[in-house]
C-alpha positions in Angstrom: -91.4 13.9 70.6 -88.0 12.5 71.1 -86.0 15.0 68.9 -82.4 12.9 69.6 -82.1 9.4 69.0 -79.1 8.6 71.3 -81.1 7.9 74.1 -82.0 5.0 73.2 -79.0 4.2 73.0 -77.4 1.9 76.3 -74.1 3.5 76.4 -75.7 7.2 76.4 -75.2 9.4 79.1 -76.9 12.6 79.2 -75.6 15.8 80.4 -76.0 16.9 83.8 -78.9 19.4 84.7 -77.8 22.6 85.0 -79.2 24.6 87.8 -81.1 21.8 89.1 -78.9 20.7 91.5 -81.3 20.4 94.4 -83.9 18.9 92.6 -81.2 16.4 92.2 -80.3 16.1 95.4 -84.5 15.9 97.2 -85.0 13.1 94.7 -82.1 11.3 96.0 -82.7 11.6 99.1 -86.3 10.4 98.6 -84.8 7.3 96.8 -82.3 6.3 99.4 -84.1 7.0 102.7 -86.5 4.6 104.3 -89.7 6.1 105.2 -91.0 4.5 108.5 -94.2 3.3 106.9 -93.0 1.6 104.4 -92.7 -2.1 105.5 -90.8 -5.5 103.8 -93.3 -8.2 103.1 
Protein backbone atom coordinates (compact mmCIF):
# COMPACT_ATOMS: atom_id res chain seq x y z
CA UNK A 1 0.00 0.00 0.00
CA UNK A 2 1.32 3.34 -1.09
CA UNK A 3 0.76 5.37 2.17
CA UNK A 4 2.15 8.91 0.38
CA UNK A 5 0.75 10.10 -2.70
CA UNK A 6 3.68 12.31 -3.89
CA UNK A 7 5.28 9.76 -5.60
CA UNK A 8 3.32 9.82 -8.18
CA UNK A 9 4.08 12.89 -8.57
CA UNK A 10 6.95 13.83 -11.55
CA UNK A 11 8.66 16.52 -9.70
CA UNK A 12 9.11 14.22 -6.46
CA UNK A 13 12.31 13.40 -5.23
CA UNK A 14 12.58 11.10 -2.46
CA UNK A 15 15.02 11.26 0.32
CA UNK A 16 18.19 9.61 0.18
CA UNK A 17 18.64 6.04 1.91
CA UNK A 18 20.20 6.31 4.91
CA UNK A 19 22.69 3.67 5.74
CA UNK A 20 22.40 2.18 2.48
CA UNK A 21 25.07 3.62 0.96
CA UNK A 22 26.68 0.57 -0.54
CA UNK A 23 23.78 -0.91 -1.64
CA UNK A 24 23.68 2.20 -3.56
CA UNK A 25 26.84 2.14 -4.79
CA UNK A 26 26.85 -2.27 -6.04
CA UNK A 27 23.65 -1.33 -7.88
CA UNK A 28 25.34 1.32 -9.72
CA UNK A 29 28.04 -0.26 -10.54
CA UNK A 30 25.92 -3.17 -11.84
CA UNK A 31 24.09 -0.54 -14.09
CA UNK A 32 26.99 1.15 -15.51
CA UNK A 33 29.48 -1.63 -16.18
CA UNK A 34 29.39 -3.84 -19.21
CA UNK A 35 29.47 -7.41 -18.49
CA UNK A 36 31.51 -9.27 -21.14
CA UNK A 37 28.61 -11.53 -22.15
CA UNK A 38 26.39 -9.23 -22.77
CA UNK A 39 26.47 -8.48 -26.57
CA UNK A 40 24.73 -5.47 -29.05
CA UNK A 41 22.45 -7.00 -31.62
Amino acid sequence: MIADPRVFDDEFVPPDLLHRENEIEQLLRRFTTRHPADKDT
